[in-house]
TIROFI-454875 format. One line per field, with one value per residue (C-alpha): residue in three letters; x, y, z. Coordinates in steps of 0.02 Angstrom, whole numbers, plus 50000, padded with zeros to 5 digits. Example, Ala and Ser with C-alpha at 12.3 -4.5 7.8 and 13.67 -1.06 7.14 Angstrom:
2
r <- (ALA:SER);
xx <- (50615:50684);
yy <- (49775:49947);
zz <- (50390:50357);
// end
This chain:
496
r <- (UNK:UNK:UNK:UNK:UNK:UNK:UNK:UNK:UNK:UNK:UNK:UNK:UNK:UNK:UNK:UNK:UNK:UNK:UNK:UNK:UNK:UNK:UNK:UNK:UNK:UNK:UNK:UNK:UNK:UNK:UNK:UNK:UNK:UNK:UNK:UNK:UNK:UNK:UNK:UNK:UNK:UNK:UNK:UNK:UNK:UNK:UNK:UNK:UNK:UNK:UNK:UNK:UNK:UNK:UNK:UNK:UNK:UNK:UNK:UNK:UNK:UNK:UNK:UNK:UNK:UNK:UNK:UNK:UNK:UNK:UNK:UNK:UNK:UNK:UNK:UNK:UNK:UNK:UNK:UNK:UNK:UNK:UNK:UNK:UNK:UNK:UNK:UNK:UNK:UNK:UNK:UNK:UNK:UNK:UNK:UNK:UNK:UNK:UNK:UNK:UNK:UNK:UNK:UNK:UNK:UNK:UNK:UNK:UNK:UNK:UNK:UNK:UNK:UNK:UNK:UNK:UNK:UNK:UNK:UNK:UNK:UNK:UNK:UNK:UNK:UNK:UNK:UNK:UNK:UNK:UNK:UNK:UNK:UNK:UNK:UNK:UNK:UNK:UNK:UNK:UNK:UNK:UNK:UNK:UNK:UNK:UNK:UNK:UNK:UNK:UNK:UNK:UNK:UNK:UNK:UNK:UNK:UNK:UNK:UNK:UNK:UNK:UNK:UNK:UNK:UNK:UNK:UNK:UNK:UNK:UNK:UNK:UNK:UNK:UNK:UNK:UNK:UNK:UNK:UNK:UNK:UNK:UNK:UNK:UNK:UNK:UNK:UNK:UNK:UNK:UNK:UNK:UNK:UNK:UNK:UNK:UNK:UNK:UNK:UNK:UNK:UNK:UNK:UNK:UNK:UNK:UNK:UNK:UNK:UNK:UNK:UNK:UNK:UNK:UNK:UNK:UNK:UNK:UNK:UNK:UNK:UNK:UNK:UNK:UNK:UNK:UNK:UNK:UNK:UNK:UNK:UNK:UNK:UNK:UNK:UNK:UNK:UNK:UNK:UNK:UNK:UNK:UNK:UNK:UNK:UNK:UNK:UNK:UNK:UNK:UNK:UNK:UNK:UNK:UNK:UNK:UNK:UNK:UNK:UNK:UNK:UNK:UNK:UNK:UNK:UNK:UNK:UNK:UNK:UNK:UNK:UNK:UNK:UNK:UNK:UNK:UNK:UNK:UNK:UNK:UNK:UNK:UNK:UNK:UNK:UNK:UNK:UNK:UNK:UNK:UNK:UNK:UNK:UNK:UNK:UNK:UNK:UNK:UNK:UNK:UNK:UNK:UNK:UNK:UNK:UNK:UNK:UNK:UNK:UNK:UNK:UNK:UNK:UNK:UNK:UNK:UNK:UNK:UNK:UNK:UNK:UNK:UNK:UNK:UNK:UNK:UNK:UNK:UNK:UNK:UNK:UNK:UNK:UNK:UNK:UNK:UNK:UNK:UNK:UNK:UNK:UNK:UNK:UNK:UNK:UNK:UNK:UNK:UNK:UNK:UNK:UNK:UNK:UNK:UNK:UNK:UNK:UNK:UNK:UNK:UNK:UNK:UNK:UNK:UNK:UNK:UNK:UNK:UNK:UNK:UNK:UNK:UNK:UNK:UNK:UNK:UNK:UNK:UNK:UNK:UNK:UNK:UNK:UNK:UNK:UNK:UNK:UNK:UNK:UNK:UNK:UNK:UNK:UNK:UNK:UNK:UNK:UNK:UNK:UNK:UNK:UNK:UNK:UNK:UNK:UNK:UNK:UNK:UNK:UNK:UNK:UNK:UNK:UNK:UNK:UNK:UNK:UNK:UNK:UNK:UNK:UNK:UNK:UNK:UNK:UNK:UNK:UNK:UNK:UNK:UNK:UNK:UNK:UNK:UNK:UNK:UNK:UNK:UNK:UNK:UNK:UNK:UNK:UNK:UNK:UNK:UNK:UNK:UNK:UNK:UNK:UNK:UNK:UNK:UNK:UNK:UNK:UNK:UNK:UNK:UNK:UNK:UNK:UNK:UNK:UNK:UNK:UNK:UNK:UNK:UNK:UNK:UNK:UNK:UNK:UNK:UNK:UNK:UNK:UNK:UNK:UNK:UNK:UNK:UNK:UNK:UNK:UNK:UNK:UNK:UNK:UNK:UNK:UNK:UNK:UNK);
xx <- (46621:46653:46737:46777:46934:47095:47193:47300:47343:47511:47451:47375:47514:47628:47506:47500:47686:47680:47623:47760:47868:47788:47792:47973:48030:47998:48010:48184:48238:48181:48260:48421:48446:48326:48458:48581:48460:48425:48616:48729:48582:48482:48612:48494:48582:48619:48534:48385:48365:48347:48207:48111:48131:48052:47911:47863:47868:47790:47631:47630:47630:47470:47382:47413:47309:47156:47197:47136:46986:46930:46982:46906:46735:46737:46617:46621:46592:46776:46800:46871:47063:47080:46983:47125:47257:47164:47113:47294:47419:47421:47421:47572:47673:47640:47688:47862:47904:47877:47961:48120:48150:48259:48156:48283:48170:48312:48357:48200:48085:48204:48153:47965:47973:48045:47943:47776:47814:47879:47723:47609:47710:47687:47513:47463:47594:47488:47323:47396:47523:47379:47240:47395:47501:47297:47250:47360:47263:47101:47165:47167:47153:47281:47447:47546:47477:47491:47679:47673:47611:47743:47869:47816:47785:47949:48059:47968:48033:48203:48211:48156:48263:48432:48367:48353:48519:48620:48580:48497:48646:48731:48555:48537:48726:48682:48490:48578:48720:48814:48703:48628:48490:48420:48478:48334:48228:48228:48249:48118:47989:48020:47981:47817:47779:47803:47739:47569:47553:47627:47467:47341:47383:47381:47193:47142:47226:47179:47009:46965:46908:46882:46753:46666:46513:46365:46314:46493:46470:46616:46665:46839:46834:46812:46934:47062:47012:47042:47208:47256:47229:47317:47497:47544:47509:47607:47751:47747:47709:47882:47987:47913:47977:48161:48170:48156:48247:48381:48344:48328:48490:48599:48528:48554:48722:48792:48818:48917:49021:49065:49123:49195:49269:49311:49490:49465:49618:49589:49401:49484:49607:49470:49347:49495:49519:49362:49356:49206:49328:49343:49168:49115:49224:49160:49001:49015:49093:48952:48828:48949:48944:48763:48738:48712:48860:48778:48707:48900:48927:49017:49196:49216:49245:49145:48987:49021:49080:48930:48810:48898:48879:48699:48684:48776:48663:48509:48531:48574:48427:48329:48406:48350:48184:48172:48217:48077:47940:47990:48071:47915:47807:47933:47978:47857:47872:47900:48066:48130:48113:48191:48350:48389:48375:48497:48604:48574:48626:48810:48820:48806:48914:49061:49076:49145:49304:49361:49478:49462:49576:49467:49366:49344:49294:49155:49068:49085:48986:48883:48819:48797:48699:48607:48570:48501:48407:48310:48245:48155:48083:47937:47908:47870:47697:47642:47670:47566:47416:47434:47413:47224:47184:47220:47129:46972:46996:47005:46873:46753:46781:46889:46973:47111:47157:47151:47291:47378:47353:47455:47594:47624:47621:47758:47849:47834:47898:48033:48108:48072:48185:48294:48317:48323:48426:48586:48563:48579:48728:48800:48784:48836:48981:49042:48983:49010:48925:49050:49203:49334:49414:49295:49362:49399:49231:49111:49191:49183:49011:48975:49048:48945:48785:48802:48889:48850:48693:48583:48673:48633:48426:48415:48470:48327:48219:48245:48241:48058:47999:48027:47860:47776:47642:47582:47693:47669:47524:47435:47448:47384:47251:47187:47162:47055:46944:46914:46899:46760:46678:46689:46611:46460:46423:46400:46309:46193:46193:46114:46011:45920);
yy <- (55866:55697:55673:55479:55445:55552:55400:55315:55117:55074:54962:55112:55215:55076:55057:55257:55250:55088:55210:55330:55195:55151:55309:55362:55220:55307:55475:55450:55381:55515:55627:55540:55451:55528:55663:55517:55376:55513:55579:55438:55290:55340:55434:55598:55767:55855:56010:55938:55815:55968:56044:55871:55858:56055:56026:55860:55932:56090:56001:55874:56027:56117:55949:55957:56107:56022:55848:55962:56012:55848:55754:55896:55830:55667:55577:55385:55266:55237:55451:55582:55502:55335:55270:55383:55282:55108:55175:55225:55102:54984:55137:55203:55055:55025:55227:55198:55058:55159:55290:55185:55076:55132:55099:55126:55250:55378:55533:55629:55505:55472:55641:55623:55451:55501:55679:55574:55450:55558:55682:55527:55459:55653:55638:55474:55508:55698:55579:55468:55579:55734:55618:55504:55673:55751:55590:55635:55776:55701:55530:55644:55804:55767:55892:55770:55617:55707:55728:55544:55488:55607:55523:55355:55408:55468:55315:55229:55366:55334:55162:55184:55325:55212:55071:55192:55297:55152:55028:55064:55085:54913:54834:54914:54853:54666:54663:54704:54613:54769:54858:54987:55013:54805:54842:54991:54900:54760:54874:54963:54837:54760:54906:54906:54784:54810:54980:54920:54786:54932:55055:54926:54898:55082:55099:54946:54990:55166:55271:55446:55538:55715:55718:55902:55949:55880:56075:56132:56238:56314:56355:56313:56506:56528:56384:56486:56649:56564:56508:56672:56757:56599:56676:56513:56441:56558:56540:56359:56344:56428:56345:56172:56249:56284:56120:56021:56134:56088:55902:55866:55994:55916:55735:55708:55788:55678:55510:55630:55706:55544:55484:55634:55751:55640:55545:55371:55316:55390:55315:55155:55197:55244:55105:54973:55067:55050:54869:54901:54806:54662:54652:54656:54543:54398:54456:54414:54248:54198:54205:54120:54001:53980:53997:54168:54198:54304:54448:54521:54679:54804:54808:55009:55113:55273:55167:55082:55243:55339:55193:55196:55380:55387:55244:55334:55480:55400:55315:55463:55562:55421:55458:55638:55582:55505:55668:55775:55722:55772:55942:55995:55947:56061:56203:56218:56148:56316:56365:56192:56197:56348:56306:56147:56194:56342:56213:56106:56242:56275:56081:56089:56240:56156:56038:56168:56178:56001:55939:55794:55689:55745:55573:55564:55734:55707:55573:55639:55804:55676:55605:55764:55846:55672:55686:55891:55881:55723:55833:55937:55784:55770:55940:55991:55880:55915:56078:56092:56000:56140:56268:56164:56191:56341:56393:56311:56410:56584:56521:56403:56295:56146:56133:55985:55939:56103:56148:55990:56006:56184:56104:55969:56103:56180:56000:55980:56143:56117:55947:55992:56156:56091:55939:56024:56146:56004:55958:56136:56154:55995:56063:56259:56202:56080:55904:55762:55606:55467:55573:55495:55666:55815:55991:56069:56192:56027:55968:56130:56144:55974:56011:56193:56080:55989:56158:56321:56319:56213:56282:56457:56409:56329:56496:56555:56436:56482:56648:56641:56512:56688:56746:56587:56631:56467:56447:56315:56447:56471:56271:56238:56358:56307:56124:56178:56284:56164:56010:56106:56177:55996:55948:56081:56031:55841:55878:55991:55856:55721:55846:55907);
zz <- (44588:44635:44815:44836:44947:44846:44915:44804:44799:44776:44619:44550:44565:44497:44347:44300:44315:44201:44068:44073:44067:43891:43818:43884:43781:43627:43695:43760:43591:43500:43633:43636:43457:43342:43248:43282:43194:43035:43006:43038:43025:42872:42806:42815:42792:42968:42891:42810:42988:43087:42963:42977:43180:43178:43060:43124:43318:43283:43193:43334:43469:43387:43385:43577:43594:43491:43569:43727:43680:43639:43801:43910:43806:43794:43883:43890:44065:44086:44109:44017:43980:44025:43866:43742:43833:43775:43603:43561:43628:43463:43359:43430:43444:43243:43212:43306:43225:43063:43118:43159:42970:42836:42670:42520:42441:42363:42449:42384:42448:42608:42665:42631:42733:42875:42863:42865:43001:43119:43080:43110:43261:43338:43321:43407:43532:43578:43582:43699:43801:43839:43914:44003:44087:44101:44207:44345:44379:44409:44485:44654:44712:44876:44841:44938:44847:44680:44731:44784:44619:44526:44604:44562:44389:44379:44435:44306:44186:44251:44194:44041:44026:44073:43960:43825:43855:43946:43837:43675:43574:43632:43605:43425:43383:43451:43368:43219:43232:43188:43070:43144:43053:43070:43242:43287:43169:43286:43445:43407:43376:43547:43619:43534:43604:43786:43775:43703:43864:43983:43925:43933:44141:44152:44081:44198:44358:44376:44391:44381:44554:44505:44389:44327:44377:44245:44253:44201:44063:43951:43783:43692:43685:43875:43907:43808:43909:44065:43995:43938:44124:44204:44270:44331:44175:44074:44184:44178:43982:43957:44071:43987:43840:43905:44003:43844:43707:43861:43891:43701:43651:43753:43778:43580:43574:43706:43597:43468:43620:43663:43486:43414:43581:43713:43683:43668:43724:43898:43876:43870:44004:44115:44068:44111:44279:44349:44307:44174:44025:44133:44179:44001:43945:44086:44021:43836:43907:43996:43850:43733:43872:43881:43698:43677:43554:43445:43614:43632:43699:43595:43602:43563:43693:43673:43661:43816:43896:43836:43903:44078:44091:44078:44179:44314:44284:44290:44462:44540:44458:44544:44703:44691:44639:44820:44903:44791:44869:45054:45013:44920:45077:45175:45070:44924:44726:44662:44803:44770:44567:44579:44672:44584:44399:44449:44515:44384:44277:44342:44350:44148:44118:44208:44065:43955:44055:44048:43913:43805:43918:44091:44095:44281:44311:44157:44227:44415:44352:44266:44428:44531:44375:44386:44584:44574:44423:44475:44605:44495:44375:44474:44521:44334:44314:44489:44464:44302:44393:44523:44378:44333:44498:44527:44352:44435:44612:44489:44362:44451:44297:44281:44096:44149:43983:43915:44029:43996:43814:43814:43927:43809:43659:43762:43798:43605:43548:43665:43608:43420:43440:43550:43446:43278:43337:43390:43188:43141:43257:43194:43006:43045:43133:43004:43045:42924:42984:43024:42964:43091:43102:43112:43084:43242:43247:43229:43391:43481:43439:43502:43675:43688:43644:43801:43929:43880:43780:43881:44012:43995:43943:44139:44221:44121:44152:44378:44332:44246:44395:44510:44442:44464:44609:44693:44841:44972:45059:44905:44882:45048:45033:44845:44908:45054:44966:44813:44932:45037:44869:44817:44963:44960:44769:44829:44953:44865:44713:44825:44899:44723);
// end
């Protein structure tokens, strides 16, 4: 296998991360907004929503497994991955803006719209996602610049994730000029946009170092053998699918927490406490000033409120995200991961306990969840590239993608449950989008969406990582042996 220098240039780091960026845009609304955008937007059903977010998901997670198979074989002079990354970015930024208009087609043909965009969308995101998270495995084979470039990544993933969660919702309302659905029209085609320029840096600042050897032979059959005997990998595929029936559960429940449990009163109280009214209000001044009239912040409080708590737990994921890197150099990915998604956990269930009036407590919790779990962020990807190599330590075959392909299956599966299962919560409990006054069971449901339930699936989640073999010895020990056997298969190449 190929052993140029596994160093990595800040650019190129900055340009891989680039392409998270672009893909989080769309991921995060679809995390975040999607049951949100169908219920309340396009006046969907809650129950019928939740079938289309499982069906769509579920077909995009299979296509994972064969998007796999094909990047592991495709051979073209720019690698295996890079070349998906360029072939897909105008695709996907047409699918999302698809995805996000409201056609007046009747309810019957509502349903098949949405059903068929999102199924599309799913699609071209798997070909672009799989070669994009596969990339990082063969961009170096360095653990601590792997964890380097994870961390990178993931700031960029941050940002998107505030723009999307801190600001989406006033950006929709002042695209639209109030109407929500004009509003993610125009949203979302200006995301388009910038994701399309973000992947094309992405394909031109980075280059794949650990190439297969020309004599690697295996079958899809093999590959899937490998797979099956893979601990790590089994491990790993499950907690991927916890994480996100977690992050999607409780990430799309939050804007419906905010608007239906919370007491707005005491939103207000606490939003003119801080000083955030004020600030908003010398805001929208200023752009009338400068002739920006029309780009006014909204005026209601649990938008504003909702938009400053994931704000506040965004930067302090970000902080976390600073501290990853150096604890997994000390103590392993696998004793760290394990720690802070239990802690993560308790951090969630505590929300349970708080009363509608408890504002400062909310968004305190808020920013210590935000600060542990952005610990973990990076761990999750660096981790799965561990599992490939480890899979080529056992197997003297390297299947990258193939492992990729089954993580992203499980990331899939995970968001698609997770986010079909806050619709189905919203209709068993009672939920009647934009009723002022929901029955008392649709707002208790709401608040165990975002305590109990994804509460309870992290505990699981540390619990399964206990079985998860590759400590910080076994990682020190894979990337000796596969940089010497790297080494000895050069050597021999030039050699013969």
């Amino acid at each position: 296998m190929n052993n140029t220098s596994q160093k990595l240039s800040v650019v190129e780091k900055i340009g891989y991360g680039l392409g998270d960026f672009a893909a989080n845009l769309i991921f995060q609304t679809l995390l975040t907004f999607l049951a949100f955008f169908y219920t309340d937007v396009y006046k969907i059903p809650a129950g019928t929503a939740s079938a289309i977010i499982f069906i769509g998901g579920f077909t995009g997670a299979f296509f994972n497994i064969i998007m796999g198979v094909i990047a592991d074989r495709t051979q073209t002079r720019w690698g295996k991955f890079r070349p998906w990354i360029l072939w897909t970015a105008l695709p996907f930024g047409i699918a999302t803006v698809l995805s996000f208009l409201t056609p007046n087609f009747g309810e019957n043909g509502k349903i098949i719209y949405t059903l068929l965009t999102y199924f599309i969308l799913m699609i071209i995101y798997s070909a672009n996602n799989l070669p994009y998270v596969a990339l990082s495995g063969v961009l170096t084979g360095d653990m601590k610049e792997r964890n380097s470039l994870s961390s990178y990544r993931f700031v960029a993933v941050m940002i998107a994730q505030f723009i999307i969660q801190s600001l989406l919702l006033p950006l929709v309302l002042i695209l639209g000029h109030g109407d929500k659905a004009v509003g993610f029209k125009n949203t979302m085609i200006l995301f388009a946009i910038i994701g399309v320029i973000c992947f094309l840096i992405t394909f031109f600042t980075t280059k794949e170092r650990i190439i297969p050897a020309k004599n690697q032979k295996s079958s899809i059959k093999q590959d899937f053998i490998d797979l099956s005997n893979n601990g790590p990998w089994l491990v790993m595929l499950l907690v991927t699918i916890l994480v996100f029936i977690t992050l999607s559960l409780k990430g799309g429940m939050y804007v419906f927490y905010f608007k239906y449990y919370l007491d707005p009163v005491a939103l207000t109280g606490f939003l003119n406490d801080i000083g955030f009214t004020t600030f908003i209000d010398s805001l929208n001044n200023l752009l009338k000033e400068i002739g920006f009239g029309d780009f006014q912040w909204p005026k209601d409080a649990p938008t504003s409120a909702f938009s400053l708590f994931n704000a506040g737990g965004i930067i302090f994921m970000i902080f976390g995200i600073m501290f990853s890197k150096s604890l997994a150099d000390s103590f392993g990915k696998r004793n760290i991961f394990i720690t802070f998604i239990f802690l993560s956990a308790i951090s969630l269930l505590v929300f349970n306990f708080y009363s509608k009036t408890a504002i400062v407590m909310v968004f305190l919790t808020q920013l210590i969840h935000g600060f542990i779990y952005g610990i973990t962020i990076p761990l999750l990807w660096a981790m799965i590239a561990d599992v490939a190599d480890y899979s080529e330590w056992k197997n003297n075959r390297r299947a990258t993608a193939t492992v990729f392909s089954a993580m992203l299956f499980g990331l899939k599966i995970g968001i698609s449950v997770g986010g079909a299962l806050g619709a189905a919560f919203l209709s068993t409990y009672g939920y009647v989008a934009e009723e002022v006054n929901q029955v008392p069971a649709a707002v208790e449901g709401i608040k165990l969406s975002v305590s109990i339930y994804p509460g309870f699936i992290f505990i699981i989640s540390a619990i399964l990582l206990c079985f998860y073999i590759i400590d910080k010895k076994m990682e020190i020990q894979i990337e000796k042996d596969l940089k010497e056997g790297r080494e000895t298969k050069t050597l021999w190449t030039e050699i013969l």
